[in-house]
C-alpha positions as CSV (number, residue, x, y, z in Angstrom):
1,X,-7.4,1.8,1.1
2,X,-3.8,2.4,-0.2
3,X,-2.2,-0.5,-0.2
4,X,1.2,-1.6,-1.8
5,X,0.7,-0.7,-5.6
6,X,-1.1,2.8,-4.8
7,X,2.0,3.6,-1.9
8,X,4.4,2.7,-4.8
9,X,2.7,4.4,-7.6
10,X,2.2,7.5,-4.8
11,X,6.4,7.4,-4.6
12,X,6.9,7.2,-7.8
13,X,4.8,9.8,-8.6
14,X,6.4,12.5,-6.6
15,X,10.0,11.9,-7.4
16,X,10.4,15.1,-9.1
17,X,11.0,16.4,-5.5
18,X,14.0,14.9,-5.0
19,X,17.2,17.1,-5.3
20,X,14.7,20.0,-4.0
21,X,15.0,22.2,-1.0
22,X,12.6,22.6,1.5
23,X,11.8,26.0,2.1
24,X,8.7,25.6,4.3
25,X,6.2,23.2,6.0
26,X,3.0,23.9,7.6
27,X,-0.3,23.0,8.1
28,X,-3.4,24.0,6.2
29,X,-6.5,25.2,8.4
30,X,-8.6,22.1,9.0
31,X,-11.6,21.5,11.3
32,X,-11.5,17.9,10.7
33,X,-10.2,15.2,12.9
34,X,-6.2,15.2,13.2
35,X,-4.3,13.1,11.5
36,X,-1.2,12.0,14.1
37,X,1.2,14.0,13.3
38,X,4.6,13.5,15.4
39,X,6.7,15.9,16.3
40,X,4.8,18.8,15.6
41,X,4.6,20.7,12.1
42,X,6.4,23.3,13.5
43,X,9.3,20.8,14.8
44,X,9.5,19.4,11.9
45,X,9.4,22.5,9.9
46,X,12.7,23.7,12.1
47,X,14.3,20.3,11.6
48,X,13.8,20.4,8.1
49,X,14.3,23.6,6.2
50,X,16.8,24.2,4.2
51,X,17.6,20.5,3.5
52,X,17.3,18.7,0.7
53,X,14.7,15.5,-0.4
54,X,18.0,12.5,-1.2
55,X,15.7,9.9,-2.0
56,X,11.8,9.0,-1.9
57,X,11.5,5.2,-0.4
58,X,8.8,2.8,-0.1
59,X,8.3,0.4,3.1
60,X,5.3,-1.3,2.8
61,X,2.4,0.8,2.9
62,X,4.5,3.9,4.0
63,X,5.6,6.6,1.6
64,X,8.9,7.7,3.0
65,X,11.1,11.2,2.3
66,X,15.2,10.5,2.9
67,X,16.6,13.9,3.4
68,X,20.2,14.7,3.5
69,X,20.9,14.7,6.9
70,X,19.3,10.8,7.0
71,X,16.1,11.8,8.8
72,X,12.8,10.2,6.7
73,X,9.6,11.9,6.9
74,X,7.7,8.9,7.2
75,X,4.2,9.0,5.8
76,X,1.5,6.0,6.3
77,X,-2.0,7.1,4.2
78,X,-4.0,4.1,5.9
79,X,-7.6,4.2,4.3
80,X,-8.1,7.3,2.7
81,X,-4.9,9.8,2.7
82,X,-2.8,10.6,-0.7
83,X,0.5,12.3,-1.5
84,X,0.3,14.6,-4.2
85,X,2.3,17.3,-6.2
86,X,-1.0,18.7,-7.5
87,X,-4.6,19.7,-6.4
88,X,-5.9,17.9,-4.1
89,X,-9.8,16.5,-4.6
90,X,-11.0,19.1,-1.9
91,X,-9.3,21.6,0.2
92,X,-11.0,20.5,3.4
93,X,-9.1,17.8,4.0
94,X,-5.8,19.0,3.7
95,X,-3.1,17.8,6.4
96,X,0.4,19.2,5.6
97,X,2.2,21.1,2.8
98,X,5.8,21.3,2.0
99,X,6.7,24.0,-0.2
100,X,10.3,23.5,-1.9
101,X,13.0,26.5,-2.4
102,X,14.7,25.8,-5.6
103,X,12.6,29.0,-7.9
104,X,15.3,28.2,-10.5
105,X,14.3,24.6,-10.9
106,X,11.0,24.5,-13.3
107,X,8.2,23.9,-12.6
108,X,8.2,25.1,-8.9
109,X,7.0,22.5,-6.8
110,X,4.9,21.2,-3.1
111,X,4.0,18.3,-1.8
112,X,0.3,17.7,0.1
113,X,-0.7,15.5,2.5
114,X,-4.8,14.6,2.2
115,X,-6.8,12.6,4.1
116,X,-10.2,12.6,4.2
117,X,-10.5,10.7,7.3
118,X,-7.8,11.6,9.4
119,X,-6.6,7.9,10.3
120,X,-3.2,8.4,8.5
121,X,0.2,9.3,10.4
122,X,3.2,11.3,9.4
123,X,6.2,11.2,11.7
124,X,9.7,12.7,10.9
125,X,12.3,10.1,12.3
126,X,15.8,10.1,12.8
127,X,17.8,7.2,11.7
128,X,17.9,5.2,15.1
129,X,14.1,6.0,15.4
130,X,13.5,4.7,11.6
131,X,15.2,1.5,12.4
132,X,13.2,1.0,16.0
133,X,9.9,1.9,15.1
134,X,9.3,1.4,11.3
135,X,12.0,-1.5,9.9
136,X,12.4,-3.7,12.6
137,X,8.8,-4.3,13.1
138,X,7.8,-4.7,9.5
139,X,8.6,-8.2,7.5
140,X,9.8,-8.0,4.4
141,X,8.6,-6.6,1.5
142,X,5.6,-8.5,-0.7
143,X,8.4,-7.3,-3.8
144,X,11.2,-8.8,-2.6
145,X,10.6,-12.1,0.0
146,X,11.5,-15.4,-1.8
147,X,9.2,-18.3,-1.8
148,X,11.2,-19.6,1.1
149,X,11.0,-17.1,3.3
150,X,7.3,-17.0,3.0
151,X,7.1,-19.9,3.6
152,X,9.2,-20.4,6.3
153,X,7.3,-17.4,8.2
154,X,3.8,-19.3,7.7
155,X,4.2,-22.7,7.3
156,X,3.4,-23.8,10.9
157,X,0.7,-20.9,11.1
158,X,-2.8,-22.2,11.9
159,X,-4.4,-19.3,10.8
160,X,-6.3,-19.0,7.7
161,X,-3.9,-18.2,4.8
162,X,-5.7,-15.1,3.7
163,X,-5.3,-13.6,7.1
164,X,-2.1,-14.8,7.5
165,X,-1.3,-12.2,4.4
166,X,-2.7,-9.4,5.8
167,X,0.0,-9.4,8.8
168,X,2.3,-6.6,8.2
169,X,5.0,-8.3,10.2
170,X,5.3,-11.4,8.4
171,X,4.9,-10.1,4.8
172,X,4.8,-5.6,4.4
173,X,2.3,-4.3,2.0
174,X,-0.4,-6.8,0.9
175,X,-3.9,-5.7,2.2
176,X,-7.3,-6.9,1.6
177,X,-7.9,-6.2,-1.6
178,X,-5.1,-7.6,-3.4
179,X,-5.1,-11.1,-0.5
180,X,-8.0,-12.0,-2.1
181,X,-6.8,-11.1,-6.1
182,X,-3.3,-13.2,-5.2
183,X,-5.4,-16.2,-3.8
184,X,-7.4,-16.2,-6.9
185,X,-4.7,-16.4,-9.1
186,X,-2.6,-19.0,-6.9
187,X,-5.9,-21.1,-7.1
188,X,-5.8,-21.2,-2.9
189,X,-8.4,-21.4,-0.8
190,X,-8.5,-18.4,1.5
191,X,-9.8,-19.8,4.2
192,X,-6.9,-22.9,3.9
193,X,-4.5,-22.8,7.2
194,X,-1.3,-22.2,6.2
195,X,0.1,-25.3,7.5
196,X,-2.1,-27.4,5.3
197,X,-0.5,-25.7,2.1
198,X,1.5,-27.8,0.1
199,X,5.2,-26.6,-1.6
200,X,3.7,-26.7,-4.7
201,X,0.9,-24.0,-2.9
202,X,3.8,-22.2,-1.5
203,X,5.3,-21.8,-4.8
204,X,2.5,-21.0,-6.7
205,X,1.3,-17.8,-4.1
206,X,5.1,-17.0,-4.2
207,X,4.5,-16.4,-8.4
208,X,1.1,-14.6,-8.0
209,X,2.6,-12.3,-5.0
210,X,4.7,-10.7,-7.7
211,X,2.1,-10.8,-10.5
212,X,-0.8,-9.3,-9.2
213,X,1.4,-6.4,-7.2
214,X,3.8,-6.0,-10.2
215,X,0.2,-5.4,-12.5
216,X,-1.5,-3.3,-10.1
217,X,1.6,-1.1,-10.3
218,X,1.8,-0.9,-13.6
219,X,-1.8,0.2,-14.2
220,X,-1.7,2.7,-11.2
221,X,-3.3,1.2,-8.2
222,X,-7.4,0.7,-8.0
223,X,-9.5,3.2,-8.1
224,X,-12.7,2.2,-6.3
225,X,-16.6,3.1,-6.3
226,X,-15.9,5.8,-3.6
227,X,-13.0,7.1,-5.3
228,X,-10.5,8.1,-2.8
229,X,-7.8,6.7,-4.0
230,X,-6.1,9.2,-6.8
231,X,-2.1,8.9,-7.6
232,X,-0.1,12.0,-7.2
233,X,-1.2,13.5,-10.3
234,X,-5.1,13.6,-8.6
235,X,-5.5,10.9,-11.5
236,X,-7.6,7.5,-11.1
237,X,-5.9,4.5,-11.1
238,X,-6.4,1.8,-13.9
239,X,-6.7,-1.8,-11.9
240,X,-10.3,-1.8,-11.0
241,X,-10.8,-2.5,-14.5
242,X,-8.9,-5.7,-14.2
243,X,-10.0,-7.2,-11.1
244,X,-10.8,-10.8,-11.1
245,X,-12.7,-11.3,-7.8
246,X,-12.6,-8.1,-5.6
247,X,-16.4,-6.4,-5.4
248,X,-17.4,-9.0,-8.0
249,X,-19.9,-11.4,-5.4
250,X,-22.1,-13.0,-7.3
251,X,-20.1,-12.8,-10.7
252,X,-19.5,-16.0,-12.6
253,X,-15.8,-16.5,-12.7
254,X,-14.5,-15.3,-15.9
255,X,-11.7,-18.1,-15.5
256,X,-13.5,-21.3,-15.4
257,X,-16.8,-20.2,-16.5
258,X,-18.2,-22.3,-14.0
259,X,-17.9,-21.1,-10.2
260,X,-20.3,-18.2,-8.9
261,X,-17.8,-15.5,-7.2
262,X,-18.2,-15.6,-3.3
263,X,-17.9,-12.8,-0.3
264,X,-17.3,-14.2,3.1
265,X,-16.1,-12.2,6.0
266,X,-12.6,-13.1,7.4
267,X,-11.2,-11.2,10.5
268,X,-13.9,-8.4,9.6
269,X,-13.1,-7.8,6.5
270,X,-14.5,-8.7,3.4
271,X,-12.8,-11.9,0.9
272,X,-14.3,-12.9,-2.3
273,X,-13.0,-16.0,-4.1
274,X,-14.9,-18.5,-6.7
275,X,-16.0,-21.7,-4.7
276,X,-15.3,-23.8,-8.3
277,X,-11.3,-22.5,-8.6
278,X,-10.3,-22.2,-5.2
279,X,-11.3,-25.8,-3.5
280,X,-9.7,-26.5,-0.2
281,X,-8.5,-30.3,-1.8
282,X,-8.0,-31.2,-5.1
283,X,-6.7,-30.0,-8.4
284,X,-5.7,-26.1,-8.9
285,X,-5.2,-24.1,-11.4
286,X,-1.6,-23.2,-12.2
287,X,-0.6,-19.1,-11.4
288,X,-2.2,-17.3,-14.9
């Protein structure tokens, strides 16, 4: 489930490992299925000890380690995995552990890898293998693209503006849940093409892009009914509790008091949206 708020709040959460040395890596004892895990632990472990963490980066949904000699330990959590400086929720699950050197440095410090269901990959990458396999194929970041270049990427698209989202290559980090919170906000249709959307549309999904990812990060990332997600601290996250339309079918909308809150199915995955704010034609409401 991590998507772009919970990948950020995951980085920024264990940023007290940079400056530290790594002293070993390995992997825990686990009779679950394998994450992909490329080269192996024990490459990477010979690769990477003794260096030192120069930065902890964020591309899309990947949580990524810089080291000092410019290879990234490139980590994607997909549905279920975390990054974490402290216990993990069970020990069962565990995928990788990187112990750092620097005893003087208080407190002494690792870094897990957890995945309860083994769909997430970690690969160390050199520089030329970064730029080939992870940041040429992604678009730009949901933070950063301008309203222009959004639209410029999706304007002629005939597919259905809330799938259109979900492509990593056009725009990195928005998943599901937070497609159908943006749409909501931007008072779009999700199942409008995007060729049909008007500048004004554009401009107005541009603004709720960056308010609905820069809230989510600020309250932590969602925490849902399964509870998987925990930041890197094993601690909920906050924006469940401010959800407008996610998981809330058959709510009336708390914005126009009017509109029942729909689920539909779009390219197999769930969307939920209120029928009264989000018409295909007419008046919107402006971004909130």
């Amino acid at each position: 489930m991590p998507e772009l708020p919970e990948v950020e709040t995951m980085c920024r959460g264990i940023r007290p490992i940079v400056g530290r040395r790594v002293h070993r890596i390995e992997q825990p004892p686990c009779s679950c299925r394998p994450c992909t895990t490329e080269p192996s632990v024990k490459t990477m472990h010979r690769k990477l000890a003794g260096n030192t963490v120069a930065a902890i980066e964020r591309r899309g949904k990947r949580v990524m380690l810089r080291f000092d000699n410019d290879h990234r330990l490139v980590i994607e959590p997909r549905m279920s995995g975390l990054v974490l400086l402290s216990d993990p929720p069970g020990v069962d699950h565990l995928r990788l552990r990187i112990e750092f050197s620097d005893w003087d440095k208080a407190p002494s410090l690792q870094m897990l890898v957890w995945d309860r269901r083994g769909l997430g990959t970690i690969r160390l990458l050199s520089p030329d293998e970064y730029e080939k396999n992870v940041n040429s194929r992604l678009g730009d970041d949901a933070l950063v693209i301008t309203r222009d270049a959004l639209a410029a990427k999706l304007n002629s698209s005939r597919r259905e503006i809330k799938v259109a989202l979900l492509d990593q290559t056009v725009v990195a980090g928005i998943g599901n849940l937070y497609a159908a919170e943006i749409l909501f906000v931007a008072g779009i249709d999700p199942r409008l093409r995007c060729e049909k959307l008007t500048r004004a549309q554009w401009s107005r999904l541009h603004a709720a892009i960056g308010l609905v990812l820069s809230e989510a990060i600020a309250n932590e990332g969602s925490t849902l009914s399964d509870g998987t997600y925990r930041n890197a601290l094993n601690q909920s996250g906050g924006y469940q509790n401010m959800h407008r339309v996610y998981d809330r079918a058959g709510d009336i909308c708390a914005r126009c008091g009017e509109g029942e809150i729909r689920r539909i199915v779009q390219a197999q995955r769930s969307t939920f949206f209120c029928g009264h704010c989000q018409r295909r034609s007419g008046v919107h409401p402006a971004v909130e």
